[in-house]
N, CA, C and O atoms as a printed pandas DataFrame, in Angstrom:
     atom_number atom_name residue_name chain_id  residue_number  x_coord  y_coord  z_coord
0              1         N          UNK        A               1  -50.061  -20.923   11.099
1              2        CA          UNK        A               1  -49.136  -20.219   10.238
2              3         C          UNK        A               1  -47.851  -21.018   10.065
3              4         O          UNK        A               1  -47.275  -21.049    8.977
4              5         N          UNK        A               2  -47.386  -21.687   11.177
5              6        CA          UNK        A               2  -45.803  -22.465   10.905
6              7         C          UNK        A               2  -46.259  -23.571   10.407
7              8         O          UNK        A               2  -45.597  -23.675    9.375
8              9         N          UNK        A               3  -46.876  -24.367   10.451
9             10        CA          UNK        A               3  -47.312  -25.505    9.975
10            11         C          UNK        A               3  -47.594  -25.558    8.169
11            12         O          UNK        A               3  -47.288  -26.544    7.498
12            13         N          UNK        A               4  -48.074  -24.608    7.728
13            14        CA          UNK        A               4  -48.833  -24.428    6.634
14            15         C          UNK        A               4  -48.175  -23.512    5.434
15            16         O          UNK        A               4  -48.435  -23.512    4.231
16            17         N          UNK        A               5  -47.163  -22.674    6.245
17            18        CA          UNK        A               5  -47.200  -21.117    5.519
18            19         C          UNK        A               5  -45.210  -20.964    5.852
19            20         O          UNK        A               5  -44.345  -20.801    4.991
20            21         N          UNK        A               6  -45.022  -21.089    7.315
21            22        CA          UNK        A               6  -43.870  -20.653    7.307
22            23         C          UNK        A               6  -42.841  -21.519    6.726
23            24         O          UNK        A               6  -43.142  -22.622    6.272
24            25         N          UNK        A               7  -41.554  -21.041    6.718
25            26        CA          UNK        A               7  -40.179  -21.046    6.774
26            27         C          UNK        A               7  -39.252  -21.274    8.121
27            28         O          UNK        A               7  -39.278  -20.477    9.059
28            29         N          UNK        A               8  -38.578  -22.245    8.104
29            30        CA          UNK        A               8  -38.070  -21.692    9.366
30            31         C          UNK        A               8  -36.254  -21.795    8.589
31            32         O          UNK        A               8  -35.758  -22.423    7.653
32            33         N          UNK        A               9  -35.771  -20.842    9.566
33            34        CA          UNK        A               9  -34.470  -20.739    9.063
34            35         C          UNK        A               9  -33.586  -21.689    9.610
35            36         O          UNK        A               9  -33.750  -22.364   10.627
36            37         N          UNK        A              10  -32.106  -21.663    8.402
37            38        CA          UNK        A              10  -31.425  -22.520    8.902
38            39         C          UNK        A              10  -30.216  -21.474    9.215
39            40         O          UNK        A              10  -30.203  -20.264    8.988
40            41         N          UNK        A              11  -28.900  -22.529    9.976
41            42        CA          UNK        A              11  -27.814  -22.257    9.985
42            43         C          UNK        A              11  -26.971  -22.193    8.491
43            44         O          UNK        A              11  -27.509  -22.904    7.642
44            45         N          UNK        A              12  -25.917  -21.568    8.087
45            46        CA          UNK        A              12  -25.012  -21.893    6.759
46            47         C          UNK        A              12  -24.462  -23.048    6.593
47            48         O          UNK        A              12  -23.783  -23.303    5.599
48            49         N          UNK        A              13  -24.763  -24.170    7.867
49            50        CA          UNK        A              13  -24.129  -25.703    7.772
50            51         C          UNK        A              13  -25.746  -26.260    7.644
51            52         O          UNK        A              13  -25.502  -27.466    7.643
52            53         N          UNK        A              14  -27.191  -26.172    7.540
53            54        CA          UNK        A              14  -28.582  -26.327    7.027
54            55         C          UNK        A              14  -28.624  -26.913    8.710
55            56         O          UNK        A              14  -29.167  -28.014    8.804
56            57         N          UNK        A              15  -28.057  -26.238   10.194
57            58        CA          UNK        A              15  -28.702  -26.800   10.560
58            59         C          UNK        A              15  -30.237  -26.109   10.917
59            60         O          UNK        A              15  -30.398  -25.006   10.395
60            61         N          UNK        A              16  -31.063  -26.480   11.512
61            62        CA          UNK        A              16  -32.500  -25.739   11.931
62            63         C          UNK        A              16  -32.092  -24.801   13.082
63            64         O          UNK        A              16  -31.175  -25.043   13.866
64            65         N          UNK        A              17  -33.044  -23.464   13.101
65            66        CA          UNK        A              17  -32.465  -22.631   14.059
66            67         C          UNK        A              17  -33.771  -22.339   15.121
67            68         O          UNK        A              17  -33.684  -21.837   16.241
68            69         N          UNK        A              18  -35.091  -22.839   14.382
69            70        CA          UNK        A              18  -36.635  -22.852   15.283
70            71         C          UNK        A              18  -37.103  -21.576   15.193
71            72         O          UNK        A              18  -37.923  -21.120   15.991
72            73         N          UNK        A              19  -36.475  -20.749   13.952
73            74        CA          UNK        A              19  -36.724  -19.018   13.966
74            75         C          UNK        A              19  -37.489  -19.113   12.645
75            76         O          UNK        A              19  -36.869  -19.435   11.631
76            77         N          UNK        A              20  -38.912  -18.830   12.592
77            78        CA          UNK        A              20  -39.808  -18.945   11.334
78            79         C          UNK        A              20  -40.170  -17.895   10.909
79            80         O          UNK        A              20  -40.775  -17.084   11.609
80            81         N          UNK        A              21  -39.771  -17.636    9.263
81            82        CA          UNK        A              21  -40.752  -16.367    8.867
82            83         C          UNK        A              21  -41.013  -16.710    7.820
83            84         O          UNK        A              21  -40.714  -17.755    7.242
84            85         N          UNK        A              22  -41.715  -15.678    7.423
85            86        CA          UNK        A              22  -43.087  -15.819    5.789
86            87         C          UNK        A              22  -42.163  -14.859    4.989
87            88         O          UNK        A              22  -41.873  -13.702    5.294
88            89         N          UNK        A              23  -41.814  -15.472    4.050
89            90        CA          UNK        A              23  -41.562  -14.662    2.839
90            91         C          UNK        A              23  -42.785  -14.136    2.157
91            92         O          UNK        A              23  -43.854  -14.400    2.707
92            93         N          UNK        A              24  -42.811  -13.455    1.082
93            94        CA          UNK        A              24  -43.546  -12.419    0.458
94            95         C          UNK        A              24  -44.585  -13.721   -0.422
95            96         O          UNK        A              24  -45.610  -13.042   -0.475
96            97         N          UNK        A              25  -44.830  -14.542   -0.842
97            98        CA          UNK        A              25  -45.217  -16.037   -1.553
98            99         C          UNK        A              25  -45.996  -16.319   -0.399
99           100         O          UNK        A              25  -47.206  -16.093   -0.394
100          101         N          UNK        A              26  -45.242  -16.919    0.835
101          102        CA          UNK        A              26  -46.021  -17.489    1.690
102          103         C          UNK        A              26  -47.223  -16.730    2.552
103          104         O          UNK        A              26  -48.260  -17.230    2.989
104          105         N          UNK        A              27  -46.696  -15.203    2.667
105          106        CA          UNK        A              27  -47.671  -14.725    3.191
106          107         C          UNK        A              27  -48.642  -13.931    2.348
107          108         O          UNK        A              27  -49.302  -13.208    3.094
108          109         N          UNK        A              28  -49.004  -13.778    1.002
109          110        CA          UNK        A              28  -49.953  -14.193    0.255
110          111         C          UNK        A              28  -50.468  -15.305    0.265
111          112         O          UNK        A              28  -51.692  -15.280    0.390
112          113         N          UNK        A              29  -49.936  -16.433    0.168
113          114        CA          UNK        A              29  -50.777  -17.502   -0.060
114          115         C          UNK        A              29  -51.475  -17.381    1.173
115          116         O          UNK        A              29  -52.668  -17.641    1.016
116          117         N          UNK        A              30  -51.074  -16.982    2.732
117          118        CA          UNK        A              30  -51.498  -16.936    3.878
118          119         C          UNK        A              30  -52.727  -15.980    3.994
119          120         O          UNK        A              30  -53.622  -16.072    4.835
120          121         N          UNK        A              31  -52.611  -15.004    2.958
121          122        CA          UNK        A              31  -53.601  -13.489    2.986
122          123         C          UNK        A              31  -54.499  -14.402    2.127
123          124         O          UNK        A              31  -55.273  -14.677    3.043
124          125         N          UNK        A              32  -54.873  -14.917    1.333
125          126        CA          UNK        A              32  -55.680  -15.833    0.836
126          127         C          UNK        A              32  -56.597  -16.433    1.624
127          128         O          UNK        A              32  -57.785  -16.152    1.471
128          129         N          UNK        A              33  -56.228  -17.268    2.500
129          130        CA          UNK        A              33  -56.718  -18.391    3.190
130          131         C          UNK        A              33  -57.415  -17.261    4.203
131          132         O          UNK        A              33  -58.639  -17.343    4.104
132          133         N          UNK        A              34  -56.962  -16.147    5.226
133          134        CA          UNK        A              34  -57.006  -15.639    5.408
134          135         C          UNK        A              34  -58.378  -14.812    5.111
135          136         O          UNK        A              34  -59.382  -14.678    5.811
136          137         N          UNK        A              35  -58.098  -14.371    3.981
137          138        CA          UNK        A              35  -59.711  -13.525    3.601
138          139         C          UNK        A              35  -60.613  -14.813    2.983
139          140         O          UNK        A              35  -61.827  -14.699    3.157
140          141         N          UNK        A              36  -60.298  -15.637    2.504
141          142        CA          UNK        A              36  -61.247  -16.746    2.619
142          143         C          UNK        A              36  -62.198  -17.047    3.968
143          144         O          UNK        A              36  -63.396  -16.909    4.213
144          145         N          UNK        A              37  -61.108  -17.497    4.662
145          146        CA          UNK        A              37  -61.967  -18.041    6.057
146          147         C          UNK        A              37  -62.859  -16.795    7.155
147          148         O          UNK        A              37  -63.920  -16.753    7.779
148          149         N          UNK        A              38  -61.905  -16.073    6.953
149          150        CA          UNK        A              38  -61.947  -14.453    7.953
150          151         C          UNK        A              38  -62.873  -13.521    7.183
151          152         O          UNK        A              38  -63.754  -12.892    7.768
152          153         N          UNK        A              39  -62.671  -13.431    5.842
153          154        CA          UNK        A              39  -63.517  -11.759    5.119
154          155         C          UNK        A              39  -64.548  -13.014    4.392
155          156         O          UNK        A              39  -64.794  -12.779    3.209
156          157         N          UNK        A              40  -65.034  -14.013    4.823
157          158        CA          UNK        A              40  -65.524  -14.182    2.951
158          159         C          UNK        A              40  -65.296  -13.977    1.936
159          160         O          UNK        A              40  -66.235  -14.137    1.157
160          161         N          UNK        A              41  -64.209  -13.601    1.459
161          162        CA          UNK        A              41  -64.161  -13.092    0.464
162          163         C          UNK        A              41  -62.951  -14.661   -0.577
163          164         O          UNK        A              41  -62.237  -15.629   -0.316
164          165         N          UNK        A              42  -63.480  -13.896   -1.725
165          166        CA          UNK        A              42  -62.530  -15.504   -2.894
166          167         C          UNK        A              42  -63.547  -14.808   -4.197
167          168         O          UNK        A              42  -64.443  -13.981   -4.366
168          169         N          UNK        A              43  -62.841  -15.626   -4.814
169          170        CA          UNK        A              43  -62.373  -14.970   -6.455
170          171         C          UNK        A              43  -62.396  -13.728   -6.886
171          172         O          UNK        A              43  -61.589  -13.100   -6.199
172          173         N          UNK        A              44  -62.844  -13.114   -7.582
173          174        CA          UNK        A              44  -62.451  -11.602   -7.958
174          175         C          UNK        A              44  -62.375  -10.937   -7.218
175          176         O          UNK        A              44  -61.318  -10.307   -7.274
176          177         N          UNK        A              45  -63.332  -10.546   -6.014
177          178        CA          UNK        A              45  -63.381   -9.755   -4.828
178          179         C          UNK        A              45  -61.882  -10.068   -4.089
179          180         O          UNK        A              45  -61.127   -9.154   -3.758
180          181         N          UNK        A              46  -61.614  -11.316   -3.909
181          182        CA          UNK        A              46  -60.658  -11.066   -3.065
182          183         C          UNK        A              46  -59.128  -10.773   -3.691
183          184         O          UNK        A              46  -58.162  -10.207   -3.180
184          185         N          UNK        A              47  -59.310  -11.401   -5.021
185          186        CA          UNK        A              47  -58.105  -10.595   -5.792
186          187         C          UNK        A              47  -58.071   -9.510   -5.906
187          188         O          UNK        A              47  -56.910   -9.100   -5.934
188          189         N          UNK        A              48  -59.134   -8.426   -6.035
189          190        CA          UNK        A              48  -59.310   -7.048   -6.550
190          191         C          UNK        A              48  -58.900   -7.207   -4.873
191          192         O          UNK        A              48  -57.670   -7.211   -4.891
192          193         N          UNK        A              49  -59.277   -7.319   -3.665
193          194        CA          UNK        A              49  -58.908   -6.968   -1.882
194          195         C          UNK        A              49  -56.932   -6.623   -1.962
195          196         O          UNK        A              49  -56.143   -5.716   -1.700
196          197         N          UNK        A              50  -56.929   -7.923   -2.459
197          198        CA          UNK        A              50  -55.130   -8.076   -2.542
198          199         C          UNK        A              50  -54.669   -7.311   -3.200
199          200         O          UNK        A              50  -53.796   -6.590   -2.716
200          201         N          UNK        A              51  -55.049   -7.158   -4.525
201          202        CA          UNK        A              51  -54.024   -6.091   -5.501
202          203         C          UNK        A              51  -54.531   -4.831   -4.735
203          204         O          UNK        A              51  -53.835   -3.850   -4.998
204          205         N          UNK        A              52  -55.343   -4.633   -4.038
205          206        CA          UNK        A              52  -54.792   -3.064   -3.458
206          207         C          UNK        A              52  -54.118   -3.168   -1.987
207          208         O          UNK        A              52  -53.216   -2.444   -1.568
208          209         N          UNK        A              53  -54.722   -4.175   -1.331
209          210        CA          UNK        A              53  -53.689   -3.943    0.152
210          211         C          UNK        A              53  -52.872   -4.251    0.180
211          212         O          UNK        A              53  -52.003   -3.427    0.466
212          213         N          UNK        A              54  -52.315   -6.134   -0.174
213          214        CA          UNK        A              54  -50.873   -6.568    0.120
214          215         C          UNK        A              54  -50.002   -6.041   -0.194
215          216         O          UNK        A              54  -49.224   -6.190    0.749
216          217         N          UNK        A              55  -49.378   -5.288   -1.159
217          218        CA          UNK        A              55  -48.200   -5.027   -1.557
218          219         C          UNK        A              55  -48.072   -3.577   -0.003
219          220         O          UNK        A              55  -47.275   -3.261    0.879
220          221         N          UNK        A              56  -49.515   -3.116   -0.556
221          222        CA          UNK        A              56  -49.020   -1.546    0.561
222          223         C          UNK        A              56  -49.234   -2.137    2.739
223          224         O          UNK        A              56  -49.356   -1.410    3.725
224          225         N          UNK        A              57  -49.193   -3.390    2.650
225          226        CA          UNK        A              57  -49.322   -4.148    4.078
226          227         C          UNK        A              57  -47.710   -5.047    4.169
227          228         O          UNK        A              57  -47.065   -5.319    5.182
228          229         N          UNK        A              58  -47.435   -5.311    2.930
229          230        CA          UNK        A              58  -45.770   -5.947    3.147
230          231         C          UNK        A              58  -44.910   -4.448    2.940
231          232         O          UNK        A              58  -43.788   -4.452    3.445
232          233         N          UNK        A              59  -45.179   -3.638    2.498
233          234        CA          UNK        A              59  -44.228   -2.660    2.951
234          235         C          UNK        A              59  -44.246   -2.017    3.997
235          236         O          UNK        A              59  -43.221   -1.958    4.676
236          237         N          UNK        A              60  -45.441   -1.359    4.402
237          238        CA          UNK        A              60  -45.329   -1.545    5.872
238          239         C          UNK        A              60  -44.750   -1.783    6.693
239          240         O          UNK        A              60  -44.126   -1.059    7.468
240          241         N          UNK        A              61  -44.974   -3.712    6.606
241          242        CA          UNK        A              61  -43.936   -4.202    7.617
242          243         C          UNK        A              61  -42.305   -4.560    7.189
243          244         O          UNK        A              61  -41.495   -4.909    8.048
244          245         N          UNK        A              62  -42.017   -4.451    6.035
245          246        CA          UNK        A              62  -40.957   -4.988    5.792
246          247         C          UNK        A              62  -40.375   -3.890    5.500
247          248         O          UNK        A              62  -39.948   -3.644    4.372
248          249         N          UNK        A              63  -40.290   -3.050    6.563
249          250        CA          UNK        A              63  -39.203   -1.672    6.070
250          251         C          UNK        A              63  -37.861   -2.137    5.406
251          252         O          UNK        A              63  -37.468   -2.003    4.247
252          253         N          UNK        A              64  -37.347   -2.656    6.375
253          254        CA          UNK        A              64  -36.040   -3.302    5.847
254          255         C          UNK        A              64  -35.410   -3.659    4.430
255          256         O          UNK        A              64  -34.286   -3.727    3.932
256          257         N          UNK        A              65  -36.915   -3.878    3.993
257          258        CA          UNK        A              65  -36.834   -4.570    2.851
258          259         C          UNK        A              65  -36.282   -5.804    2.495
259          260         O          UNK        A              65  -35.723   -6.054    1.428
260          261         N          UNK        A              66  -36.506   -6.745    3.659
261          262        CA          UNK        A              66  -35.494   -7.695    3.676
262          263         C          UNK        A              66  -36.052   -8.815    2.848
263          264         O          UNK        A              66  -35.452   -9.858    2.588
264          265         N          UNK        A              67  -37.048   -8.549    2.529
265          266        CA          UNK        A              67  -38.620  -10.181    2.179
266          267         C          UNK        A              67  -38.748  -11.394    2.809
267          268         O          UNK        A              67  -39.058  -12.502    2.371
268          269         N          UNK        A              68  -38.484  -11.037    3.820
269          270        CA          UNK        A              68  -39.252  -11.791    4.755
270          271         C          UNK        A              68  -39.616  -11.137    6.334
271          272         O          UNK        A              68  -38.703  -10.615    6.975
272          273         N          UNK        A              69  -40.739  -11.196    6.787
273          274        CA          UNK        A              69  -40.639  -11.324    8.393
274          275         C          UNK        A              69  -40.913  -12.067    9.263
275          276         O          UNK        A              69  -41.541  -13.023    8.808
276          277         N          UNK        A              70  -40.730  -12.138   10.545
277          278        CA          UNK        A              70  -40.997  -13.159   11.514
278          279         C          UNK        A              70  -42.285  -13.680   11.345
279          280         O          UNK        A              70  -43.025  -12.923   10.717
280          281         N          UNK        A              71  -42.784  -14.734   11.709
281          282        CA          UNK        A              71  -44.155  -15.382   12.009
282          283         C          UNK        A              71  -44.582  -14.724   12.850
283          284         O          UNK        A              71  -45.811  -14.794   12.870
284          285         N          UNK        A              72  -44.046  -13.887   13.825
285          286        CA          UNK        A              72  -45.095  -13.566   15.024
286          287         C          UNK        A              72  -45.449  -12.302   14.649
287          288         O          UNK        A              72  -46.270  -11.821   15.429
288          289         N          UNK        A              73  -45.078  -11.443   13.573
289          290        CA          UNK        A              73  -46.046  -10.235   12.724
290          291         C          UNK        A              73  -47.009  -10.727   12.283
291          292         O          UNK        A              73  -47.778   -9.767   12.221
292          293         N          UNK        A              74  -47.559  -11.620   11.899
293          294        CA          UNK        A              74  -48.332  -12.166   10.897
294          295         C          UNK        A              74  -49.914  -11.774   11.506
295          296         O          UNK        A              74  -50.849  -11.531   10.744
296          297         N          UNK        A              75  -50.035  -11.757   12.973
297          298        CA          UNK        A              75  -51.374  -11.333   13.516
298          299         C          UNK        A              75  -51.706   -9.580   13.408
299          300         O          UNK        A              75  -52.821   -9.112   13.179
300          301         N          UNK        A              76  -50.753   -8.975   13.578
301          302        CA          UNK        A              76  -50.945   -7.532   13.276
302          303         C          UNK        A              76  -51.118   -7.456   11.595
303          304         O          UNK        A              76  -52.137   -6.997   11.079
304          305         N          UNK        A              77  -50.008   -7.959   10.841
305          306        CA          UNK        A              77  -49.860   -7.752    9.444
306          307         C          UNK        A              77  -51.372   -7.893    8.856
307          308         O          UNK        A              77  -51.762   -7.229    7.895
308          309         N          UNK        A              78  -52.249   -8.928    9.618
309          310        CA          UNK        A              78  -53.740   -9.075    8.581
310          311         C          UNK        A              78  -54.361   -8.275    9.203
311          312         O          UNK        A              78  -55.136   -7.553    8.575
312          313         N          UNK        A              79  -54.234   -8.120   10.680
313          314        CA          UNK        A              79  -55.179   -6.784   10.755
314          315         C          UNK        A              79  -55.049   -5.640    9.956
315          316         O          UNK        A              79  -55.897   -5.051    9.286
316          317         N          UNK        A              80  -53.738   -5.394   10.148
317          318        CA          UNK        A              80  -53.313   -3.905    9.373
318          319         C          UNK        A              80  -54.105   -4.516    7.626
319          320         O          UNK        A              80  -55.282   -4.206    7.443
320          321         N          UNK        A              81  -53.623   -5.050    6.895
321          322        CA          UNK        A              81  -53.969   -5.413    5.640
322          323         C          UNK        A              81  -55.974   -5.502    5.695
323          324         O          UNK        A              81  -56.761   -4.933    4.939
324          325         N          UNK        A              82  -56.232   -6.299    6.713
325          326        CA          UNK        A              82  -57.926   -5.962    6.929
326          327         C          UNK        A              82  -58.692   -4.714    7.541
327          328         O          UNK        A              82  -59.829   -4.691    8.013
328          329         N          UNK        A              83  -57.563   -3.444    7.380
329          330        CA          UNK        A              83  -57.870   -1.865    8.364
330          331         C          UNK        A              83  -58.429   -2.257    9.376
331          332         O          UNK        A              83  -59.635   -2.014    9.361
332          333         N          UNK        A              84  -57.851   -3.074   10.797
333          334        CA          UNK        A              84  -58.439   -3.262   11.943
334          335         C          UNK        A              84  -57.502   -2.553   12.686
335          336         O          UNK        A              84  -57.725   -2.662   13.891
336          337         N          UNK        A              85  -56.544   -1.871   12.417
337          338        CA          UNK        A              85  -55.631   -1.116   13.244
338          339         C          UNK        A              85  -56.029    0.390   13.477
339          340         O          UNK        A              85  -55.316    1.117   14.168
């Protein structure tokens, strides 16, 4: 996920702070790869998968509403988004 997908934040002077999260972009592109490798699933199936879970799996977690969360949600977030919770 940090390698591929995350963000990591900076300080207001750009320095690095080692604190990574997925914005709403990255962790789609992540729910992708994701039901690719994990559900089988890719092309229509897995678009028709996404347009109904992701949006209602990033609200969920992103009460805040902030658009982004930590990297270390990201293992619950696909369960929850794959109903393994």
């Amino acid at each position: 996920m940090i390698e591929n997908y995350a963000l990591e934040e900076a300080t207001p002077k750009g320095v690095p702070t080692g604190h990574f999260v997925m914005k709403k972009m990255n962790a789609l592109l992540a729910a992708e790869e994701v039901l690719k490798t994990h559900g089988a699933m890719s092309g229509k199936e897995q678009e028709e998968f996404l347009d109904k879970n992701f949006e209602k799996t990033w609200g969920h977690f992103d009460q805040a509403n902030e658009g982004k969360l930590d990297v270390e949600v990201m293992g619950p977030f696909f369960r929850y988004m794959l109903g393994n919770m």
